[in-house]
Structures are given as structure tokens and as C-alpha cells.
Steps between C-alpha positions, in 0.01 A plus 500: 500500500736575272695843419300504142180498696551855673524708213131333436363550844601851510288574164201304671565678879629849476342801302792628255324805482726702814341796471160320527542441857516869627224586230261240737586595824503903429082479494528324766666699684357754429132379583632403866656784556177708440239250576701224752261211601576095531295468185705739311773261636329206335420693162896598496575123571238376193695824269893313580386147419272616209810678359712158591225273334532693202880307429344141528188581355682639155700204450148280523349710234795530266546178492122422459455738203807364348410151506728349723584336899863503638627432834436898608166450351403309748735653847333839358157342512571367875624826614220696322229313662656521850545814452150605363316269802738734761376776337136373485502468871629875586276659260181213650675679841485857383129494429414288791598775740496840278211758646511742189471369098810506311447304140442760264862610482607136404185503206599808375899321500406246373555560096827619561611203637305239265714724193815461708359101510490500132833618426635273748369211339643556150838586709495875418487638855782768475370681288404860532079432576458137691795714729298795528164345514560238772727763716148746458330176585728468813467814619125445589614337808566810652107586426386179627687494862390884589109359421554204704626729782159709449626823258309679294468424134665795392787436677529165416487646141771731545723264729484279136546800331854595646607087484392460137674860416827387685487177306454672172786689538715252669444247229562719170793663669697133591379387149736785360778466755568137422489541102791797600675284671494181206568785246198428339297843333302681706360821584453701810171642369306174448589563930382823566223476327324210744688729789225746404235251468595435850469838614180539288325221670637652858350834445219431362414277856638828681241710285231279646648502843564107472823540583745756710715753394787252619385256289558711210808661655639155506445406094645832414794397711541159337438669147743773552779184581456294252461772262862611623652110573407428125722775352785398731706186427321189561632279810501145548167344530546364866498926536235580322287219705621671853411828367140417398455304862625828647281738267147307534552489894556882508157506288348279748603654808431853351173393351383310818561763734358764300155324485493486861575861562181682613 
């Protein structure tokens, strides 16, 4: 193999979206933390490689809807079918042994995801609504492992609730953070205002008692930073990343907890 073919490999292998990773393991967490079980295990194992099929997979369909078959064509198409027949066999797995329903989180996910599909195939996933859409899409996860573990629907609701809120606000404030730091226009309110929607979506679960006055304690947290860290000067990305793995597993942790408080 020669040095020109790892640039390729890496496009084909590893998800360039960083921030993508803690995005997919945040439900996760989150659902084990509340509802821990071996199936929740296997749903959280299905979530990583579904977000690591994604890489593979959108090479194959960019280069199908634009007409063409290189050398990463075909490694992506390799790697995408491994992938997806691992993934077959923990989700086959997850079902097999599950006592308690736990589909109609991933129906209700599923639009958000087919959209974020959509832009991926015309190679327009960063922007602003395949990001936000597949991230809400994500944070079902954290719905689907507490009903595996034998929750309630409601909190299974709100669990998805506080990860699609966190993800909301997470996404739209990095969006702004990294056109501050290429110089490239911006503005702080296009950021605050989905830090509301965030805390919208929060309270209204809280006003239906899907979700615990920690759960909303912890979005008004992570709104009240980022509506202070994007008025201060903007740090180097590799910072903003460590903040945002620090900030969603305070949500988590607070979050979690607070649902299992009597």
C-alpha cells in the first residue's frame, strides 16, 4: 500500500465528523445509565457502528448518484457491507433476547435520518438541517435502550427529549464557534435562539413530568455556557471539541441521575 492510498482509506474508514462521535455515545449513555441491561448494551453497540457505517455508506451513494466507480468506491462498499451484516447480527441479537418492545422510538427517528440520508447523498451534510436532523435522529437511542431495559414510555420520551435538546444546542453553538474561528460572518443570535429551542423542548417534557427537574437544570446549564463561551474569544477547535465532550457528559450524568431520584 502506498502512502497515496491512506489519505483514501481514511475518507472510506473514519467519520470526519469529531464531534459526531460524542453526539452517538451521549444517548447512549445516557439510556444505560438510567435503564442498564445487556440489550441496551447491544442497542449502544448497533448506535457506534450505525454512526461508523454512515462514512462508507456516503461514499457508495455519492458516487452512485454521480455516475461514477473509483477505487474507494468499491473499499467503501466492502467496509459498508461488513459493517451493516455486524450490525444486522447485534440488532437480530437485541430482539432475540429483549423482554419489553422498543421500535417505536427508531419509527418515529426514522425521517430525520432518511433527510440527513438525502443531504448526504448530494454531499451537503454540514449543513445547518441534515446536522441537526440526524443528531435529533441520534438522540433516539437514548429512548430506545431505557425501553429495552423495561421504562415507561414517558420516560423514554423525555430521556430523548433531554438528548435531542443537548444536541440542538450543541450543534448550532459549534456551527458558530468554527465560522469565529475561520473569520467567516456570523452571529451569536442565530445560537441562542436554538439554545432556547433547547430549553423549550426540555420544559415542556418537565411540564408533563417526562423528564426531571435535573434534566432541565442541566440544558439551562449548557445554555447559560454557550450563551457566555460565544461572546468570549473563540479557541482552537481541538478546545471547543473537549469542551462539548465535557459539557454533554455533565448533561448526562446530571440528567441520568435525576431520573432515577425517587
Amino acid at each position: 500500500m502506498t502512502s497515496q492510498d491512506h489519505p483514501t482509506l481514511r475518507s472510506v474508514i473514519l467519520p470526519t465528523e469529531h464531534g459526531g462521535w460524542s453526539l452517538t455515545l451521549e444517548p447512549v449513555l445516557l439510556g444505560l445509565l438510567v435503564e442498564p441491561s445487556w440489550v441496551g448494551v447491544l442497542l449502544g453497540t448497533a448506535a457506534l457502528l450505525t454512526f461508523l457505517i454512515r462514512t462508507p455508506m456516503r461514499v457508495v451513494l455519492v458516487d452512485a448518484y454521480r455516475r461514477r466507480s473509483l477505487p474507494r468506491t468499491r473499499l467503501a462498499r466492502r467496509l459498508a457491507g461488513a459493517e451493516m451484516a455486524l450490525m444486522s447480527v447485534v440488532v437480530i441479537a437485541a430482539f432475540a433476547l429483549t423482554e419489553h418492545p422498543f421500535w417505536w422510538p427508531l419509527v418515529i427517528a426514522a425521517p430525520f435520518s432518511l433527510l440527513e440520508l438525502w443531504y448526504d447523498v448530494r454531499s451537503r451534510s454540514r449543513r445547518l438541517i441534515p446536522e441537526l436532523s440526524g443528531s435529533v435522529g441520534v438522540a433516539s437511542v437514548a429512548a430506545v435502550i431505557a425501553l429495552a431495559g423495561g421504562s415507561p414510555d414517558r420516560l423514554a420520551a423525555g430521556l430523548w427529549c433531554v438528548a435531542g435538546a443537548r444536541a440542538i444546542a450543541a450543534v448550532a453553538f459549534v456551527r458558530i464557534q468554527l465560522r469565529r474561528g475561520k473569520d467567516q460572518p456570523y452571529s451569536p443570535w442565530m445560537s441562542d435562539g436554538f439554545q432556547l429551542l433547547a430549553l423549550g423542548v426540555v420544559a415542556v417534557a418537565v411540564a408533563v413530568d417526562a423528564v426531571s427537574l435535573a434534566g432541565l437544570i442541566a440544558i439551562l446549564a449548557l445554555v447559560l455556557v454557550h450563551a457566555v463561551l460565544i461572546r468570549r474569544p473563540v479557541p482552537p477547535t481541538p478546545v471547543i471539541g473537549a469542551q462539548q465532550v465535557v459539557l454533554g457528559l455533565a448533561v448526562v450524568l446530571t440528567a441520568g441521575l435525576g431520573a432515577l431520584a425517587p
